[in-house]
N, C-alpha and C positions, 0 to 999 in steps of 0.2 A: 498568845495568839500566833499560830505560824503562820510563816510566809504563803503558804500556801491558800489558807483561806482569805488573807487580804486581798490576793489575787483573784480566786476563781469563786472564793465564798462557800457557803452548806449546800449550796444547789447546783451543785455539780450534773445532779442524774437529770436535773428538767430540762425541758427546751428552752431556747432563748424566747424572751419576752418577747411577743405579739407586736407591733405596730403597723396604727393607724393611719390613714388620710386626714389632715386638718386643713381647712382653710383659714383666710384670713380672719372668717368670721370667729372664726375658734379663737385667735389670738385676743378680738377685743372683749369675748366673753372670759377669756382668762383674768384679763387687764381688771374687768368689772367686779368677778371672784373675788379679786385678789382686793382690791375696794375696800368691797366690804369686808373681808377678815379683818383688813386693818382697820375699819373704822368700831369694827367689833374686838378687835384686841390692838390696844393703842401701844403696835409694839415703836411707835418714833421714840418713846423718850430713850430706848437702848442704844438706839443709833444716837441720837444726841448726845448721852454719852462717850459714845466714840468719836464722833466727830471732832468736836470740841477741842477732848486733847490731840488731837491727827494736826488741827490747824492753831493749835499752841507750840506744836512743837517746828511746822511749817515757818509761824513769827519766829520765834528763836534764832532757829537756821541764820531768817532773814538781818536779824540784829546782828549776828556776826560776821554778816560780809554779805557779798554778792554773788559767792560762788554760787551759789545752791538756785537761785535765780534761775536760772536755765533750768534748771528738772523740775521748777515749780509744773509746767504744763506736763508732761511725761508723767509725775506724779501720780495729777489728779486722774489722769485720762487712764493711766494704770487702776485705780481703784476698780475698773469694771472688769481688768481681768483676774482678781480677787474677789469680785461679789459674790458667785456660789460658793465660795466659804461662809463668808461672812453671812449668807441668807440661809443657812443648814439650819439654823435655829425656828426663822420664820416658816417653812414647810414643815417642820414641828408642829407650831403650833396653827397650821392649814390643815394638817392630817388630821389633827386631835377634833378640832372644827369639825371638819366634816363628817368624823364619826360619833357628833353629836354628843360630844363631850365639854363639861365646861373646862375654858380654856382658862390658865392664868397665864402672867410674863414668866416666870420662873419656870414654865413648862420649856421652855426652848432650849433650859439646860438639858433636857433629859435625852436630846439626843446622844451624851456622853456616856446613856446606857444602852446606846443601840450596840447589839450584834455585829455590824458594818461598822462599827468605830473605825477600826483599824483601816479599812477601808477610803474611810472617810477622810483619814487624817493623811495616807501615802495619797491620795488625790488632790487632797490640798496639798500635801507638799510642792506636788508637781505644778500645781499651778502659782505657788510662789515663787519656783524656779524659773518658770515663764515671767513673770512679773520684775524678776532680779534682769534676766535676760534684757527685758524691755527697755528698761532705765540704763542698762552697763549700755545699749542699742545706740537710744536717744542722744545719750551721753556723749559717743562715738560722733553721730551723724554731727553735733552741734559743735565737736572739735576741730572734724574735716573742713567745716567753715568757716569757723572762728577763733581755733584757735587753743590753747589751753587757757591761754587768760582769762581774770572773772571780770564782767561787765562793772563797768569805772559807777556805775547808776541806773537804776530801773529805768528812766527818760535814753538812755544810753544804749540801754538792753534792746529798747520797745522801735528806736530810730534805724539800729542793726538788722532788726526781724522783719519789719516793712518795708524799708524803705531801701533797702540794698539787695543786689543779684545775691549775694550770700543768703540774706534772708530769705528771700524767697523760695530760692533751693533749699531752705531748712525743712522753709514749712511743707513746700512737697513732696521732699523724700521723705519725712516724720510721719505726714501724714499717711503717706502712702504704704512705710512700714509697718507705724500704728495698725493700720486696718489689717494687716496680715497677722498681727499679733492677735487684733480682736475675733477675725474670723476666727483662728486656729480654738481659742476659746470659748468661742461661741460652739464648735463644734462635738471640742470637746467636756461641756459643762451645760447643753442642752436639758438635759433632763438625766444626765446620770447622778447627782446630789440625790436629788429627791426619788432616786430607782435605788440608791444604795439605802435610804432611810426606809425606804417601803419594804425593801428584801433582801435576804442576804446574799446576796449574788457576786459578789467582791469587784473590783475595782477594773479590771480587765473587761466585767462583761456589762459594766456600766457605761464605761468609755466605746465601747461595739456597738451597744446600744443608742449611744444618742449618737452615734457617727450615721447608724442606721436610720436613725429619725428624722437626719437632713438631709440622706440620701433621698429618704421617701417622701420628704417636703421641699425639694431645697427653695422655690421661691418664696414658701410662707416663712419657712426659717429664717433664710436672708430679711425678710419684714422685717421677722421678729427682732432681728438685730439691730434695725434699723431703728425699731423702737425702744428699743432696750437704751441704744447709743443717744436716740434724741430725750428723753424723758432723765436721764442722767447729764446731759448738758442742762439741759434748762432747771434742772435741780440743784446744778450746780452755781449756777449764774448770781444767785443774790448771796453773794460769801458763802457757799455750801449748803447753808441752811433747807435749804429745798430738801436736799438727800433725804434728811431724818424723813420727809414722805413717799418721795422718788423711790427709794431702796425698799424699805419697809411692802410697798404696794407691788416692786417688780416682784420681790422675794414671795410672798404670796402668790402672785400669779405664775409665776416659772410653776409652783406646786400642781396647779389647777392646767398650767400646759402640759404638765406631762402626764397629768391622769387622762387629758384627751389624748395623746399622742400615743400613748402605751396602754396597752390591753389590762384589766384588772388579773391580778394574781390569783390563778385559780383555786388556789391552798394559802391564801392571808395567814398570816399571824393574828392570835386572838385579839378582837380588838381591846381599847382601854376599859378599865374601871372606873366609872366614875368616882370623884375624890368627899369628901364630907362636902355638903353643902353651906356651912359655915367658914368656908374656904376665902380664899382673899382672891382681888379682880385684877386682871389687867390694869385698867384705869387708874388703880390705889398708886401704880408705883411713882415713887422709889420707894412708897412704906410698906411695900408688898415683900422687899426683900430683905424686911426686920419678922425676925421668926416670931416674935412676941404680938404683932399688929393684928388687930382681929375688927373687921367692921363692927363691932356691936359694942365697941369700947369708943 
C-alpha cells in the first residue's frame, strides 16, 4: 500500500465529506444507540480481556517498587487518549448492525480487511505517539516537584500530592496539561476512526474532517468530551471494572455520532453479506472464538 493512499486515500476526485449541525440532543441519542448495540452485541467481555492484563501488569510494576506509582494516574487517564484505537473494532460491529446484518464478536476483527487499514494503523500510530508524549509529560511535571526519587510508600506518595504546595502544583499543572492533551485528541479522533472504516479517504482527510466537525460544533463537541471524560472516570472508579461497559458503549456511540455529524456517502461501498444462519453469537463468547463451537452442539 503506498504512502500516498494512506494519506489521501481512493477518493481523491470526490469532495470532502458533508457536515452537519448536532446538538446536544444528538449526543445523548448517540449515548442510547450505542446502549443498545452493546446490549445487543455483548462486546464487554473483549474489553475484560484486556483490561485485566493492563492492571496485572499495573500490580507487577507495583510489587517491584514505587517508582511507577506516580504514572499510575497519567496511565489511566492516558487510556482515553488511545480509545479510538482500541474502539475501531466496536464501529465494526455498529456499522454491521445497522446495515441489518447479524453481528458476531469475531466481526470486529474484520476491520483488518478494511481498505483504510493502512490508514487506520499510521492514525493510530500517531495517537500512541501522543500518549508516549503524555506520560514522558507527567513524568516531567512530577520531577519538577518532587524530585527524581520514588515515593518511600503509597501513604507517603498520597501525604506528598494533597497535602503540600508541591502537591498541589502537581495536580494543577497535570491537570491542566492533561486537558490539553485530551482536547488535542478529542479533535483529532472525533469521528475520523469511524470516517476511515466507512470510506477510503486516507488519514489526512479524516483528521480535516473531524477538525471540521468541531469547528462546526464546538460547544456540543466540547460536551461530548465532557462526557466521554466523565463516563470513563466513573468506569473507572470500582478497580476499572466499569470500563469493560464504559468503553464498549462510548465506542458504539462515537459510531452513531459520526453518522449524525457526517453526511452519508453518496457512492457506499456494497453493503455486507449476510453470513450462514447457523452462525455463532456474540453472547457465546469466549466459545465463539473456537472455530469447532456451533450452537446446535
Amino acid at each position: 500500500m503506498s504512502q500516498t493512499h494512506i494519506f489521501v486515500g481512493a477518493e481523491t476526485t470526490r469532495a470532502a465529506p458533508a457536515i452537519r449541525h448536532i446538538e446536544p440532543a444528538d449526543l445523548f441519542d448517540a449515548l442510547a444507540r450505542g446502549w443498545d448495540d452493546f446490549v445487543a452485541v455483548p462486546s464487554h467481555a473483549l474489553f475484560l480481556c484486556a483490561i485485566y492484563p493492563i492492571l496485572g501488569l499495573g500490580i507487577a510494576g507495583l510489587t517491584l517498587g514505587f517508582a511507577i506509582f506516580p504514572l499510575l494516574f497519567p496511565l489511566a487517564a492516558g487510556f482515553a487518549l488511545i480509545g479510538p484505537i482500541a474502539a475501531v473494532g466496536l464501529y465494526e460491529l455498529s456499522r454491521r448492525r445497522e446495515a441489518g446484518v447479524r453481528v458476531w464478536a469475531t466481526d470486529a476483527f474484520d476491520v483488518l480487511r478494511s481498505p483504510s487499514i493502512g490508514a487506520i494503523v499510521a492514525l493510530g500510530a500517531l495517537l500512541m505517539v501522543i500518549f508516549v508524549v503524555w506520560v514522558a509529560t507527567a513524568n516531567a511535571i512530577y520531577v519538577a516537584n518532587f524530585g527524581y526519587a520514588a515515593p518511600e510508600s503509597v501513604s507517603k506518595f498520597l501525604h506528598d500530592v494533597f497535602e503540600t504546595p508541591q502537591g498541589w502544583r502537581l495536580i494543577v499543572v497535570g491537570n491542566a496539561v492533561g486537558f490539553l492533551f485530551a482536547a488535542l485528541v478529542l479533535i483529532m479522533g472525533a469521528v475520523s476512526f469511524p470516517l476511515l472504516l466507512d470510506r477510503d479517504v486516507g488519514a489526512a482527510t479524516a483528521l480535516v474532517t473531524s477538525l471540521r466537525v468541531f469547528l462546526a460544533n464546538p460547544l456540543t463537541m466540547t460536551l461530548w468530551g465532557l462526557i466521554v471524560a466523565a463516563l470513563l472516570f466513573l468506569g473507572s472508579l470500582p478497580a476499572f471494572v466499569g470500563l469493560a461497559v464504559a468503553m464498549p458503549v462510548l465506542g458504539h456511540a462515537t459510531w452513531h455520532l459520526y453518522r449524525k455529524a457526517v453526511e452519508p456517502d453518496p457512492s457506499p461501498r456494497p453493503e455486507y453479506q449476510p453470513r450462514d444462519n447457523a452462525g455463532r453469537y456474540a453472547a457465546d463468547f469466549p466459545a465463539v472464538l473456537l472455530p469447532w463451537f456451533r450452537q446446535d452442539r
